[in-house]
Backbone bond lengths (Angstrom), bond angles and torsions (degrees), N, CA, C in turn:
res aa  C-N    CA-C-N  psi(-1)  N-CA   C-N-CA  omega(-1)  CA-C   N-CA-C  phi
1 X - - - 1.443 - - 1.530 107.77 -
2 X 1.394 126.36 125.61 1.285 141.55 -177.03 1.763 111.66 -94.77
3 X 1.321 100.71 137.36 1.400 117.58 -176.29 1.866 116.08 -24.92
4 X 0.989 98.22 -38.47 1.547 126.48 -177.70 1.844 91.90 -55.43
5 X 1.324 102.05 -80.36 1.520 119.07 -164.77 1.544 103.33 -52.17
6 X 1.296 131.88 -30.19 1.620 134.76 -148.04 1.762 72.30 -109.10
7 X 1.012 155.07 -49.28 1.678 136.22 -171.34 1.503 98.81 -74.02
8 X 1.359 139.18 -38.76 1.312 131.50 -160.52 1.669 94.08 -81.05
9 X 1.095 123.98 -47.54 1.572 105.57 172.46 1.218 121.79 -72.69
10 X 0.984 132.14 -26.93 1.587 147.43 166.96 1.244 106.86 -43.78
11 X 1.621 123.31 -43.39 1.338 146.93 170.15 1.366 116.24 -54.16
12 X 1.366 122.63 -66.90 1.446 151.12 115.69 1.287 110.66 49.93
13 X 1.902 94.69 -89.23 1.247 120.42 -172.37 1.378 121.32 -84.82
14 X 1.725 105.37 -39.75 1.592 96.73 159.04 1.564 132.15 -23.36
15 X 2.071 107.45 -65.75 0.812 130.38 -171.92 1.816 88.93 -55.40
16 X 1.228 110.65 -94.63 1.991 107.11 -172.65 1.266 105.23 -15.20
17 X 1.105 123.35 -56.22 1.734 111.56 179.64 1.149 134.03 -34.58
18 X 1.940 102.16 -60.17 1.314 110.75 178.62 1.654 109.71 -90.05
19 X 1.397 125.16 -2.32 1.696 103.61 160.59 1.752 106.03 -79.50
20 X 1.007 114.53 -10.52 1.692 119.51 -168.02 1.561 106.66 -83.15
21 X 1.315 114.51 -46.48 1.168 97.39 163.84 1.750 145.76 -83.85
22 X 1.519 95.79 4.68 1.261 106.57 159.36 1.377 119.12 -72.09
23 X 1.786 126.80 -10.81 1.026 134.63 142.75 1.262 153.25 -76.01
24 X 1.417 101.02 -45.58 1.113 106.52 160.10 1.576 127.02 -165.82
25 X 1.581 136.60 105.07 1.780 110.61 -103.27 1.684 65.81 -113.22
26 X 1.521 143.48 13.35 1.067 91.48 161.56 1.749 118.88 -100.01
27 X 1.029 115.82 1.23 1.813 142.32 157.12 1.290 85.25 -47.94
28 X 1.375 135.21 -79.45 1.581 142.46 -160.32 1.858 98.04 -45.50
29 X 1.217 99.72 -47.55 1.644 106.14 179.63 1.506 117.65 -39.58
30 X 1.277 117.06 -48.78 1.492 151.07 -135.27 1.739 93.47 -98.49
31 X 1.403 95.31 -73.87 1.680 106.44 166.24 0.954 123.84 -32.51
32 X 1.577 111.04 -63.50 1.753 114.25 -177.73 1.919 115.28 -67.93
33 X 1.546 104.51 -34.39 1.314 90.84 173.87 1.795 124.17 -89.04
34 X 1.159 125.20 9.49 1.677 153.12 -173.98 1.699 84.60 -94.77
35 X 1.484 123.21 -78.58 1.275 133.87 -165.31 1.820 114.47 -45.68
36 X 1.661 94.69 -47.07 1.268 119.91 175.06 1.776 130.90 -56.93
37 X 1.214 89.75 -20.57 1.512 114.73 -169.43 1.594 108.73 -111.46
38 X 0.998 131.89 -40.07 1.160 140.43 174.43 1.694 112.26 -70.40
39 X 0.997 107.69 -19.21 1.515 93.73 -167.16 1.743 97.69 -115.81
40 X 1.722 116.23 1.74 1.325 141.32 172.55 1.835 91.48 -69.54
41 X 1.153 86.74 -66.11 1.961 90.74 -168.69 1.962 112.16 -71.56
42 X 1.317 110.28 -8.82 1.229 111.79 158.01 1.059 113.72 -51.29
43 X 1.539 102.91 -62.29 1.660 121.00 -153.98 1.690 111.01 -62.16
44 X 1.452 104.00 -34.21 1.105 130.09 -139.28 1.674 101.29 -104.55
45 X 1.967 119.52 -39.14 1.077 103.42 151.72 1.970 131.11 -141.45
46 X 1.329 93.29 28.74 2.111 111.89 162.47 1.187 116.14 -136.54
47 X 1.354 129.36 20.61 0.998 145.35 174.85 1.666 104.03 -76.00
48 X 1.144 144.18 125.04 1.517 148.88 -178.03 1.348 109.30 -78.78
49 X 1.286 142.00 106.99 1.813 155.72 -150.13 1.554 101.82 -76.72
């Protein structure tokens, strides 16, 4: 995944975050730390060095 691709979802999820918690912010909670975490263990172990 190229610099490009990792900001456009990054973008992505921001956005889901903040329409989510205009619904319901502790869902928004959940999201951001699910979203947050997943892309931690990407980085962390299929990520190319």
């Amino acid at each position: 995944m190229n610099n490009q691709s990792q900001a456009a979802l990054a973008t992505i999820a921001a956005f889901l975050v903040l329409f989510s918690a205009m619904i319901d912010p502790r869902a928004s909670v959940v999201l951001a730390l699910v979203g947050l975490l997943s892309f931690s263990v990407y980085k962390l172990l299929w990520a190319p060095r």
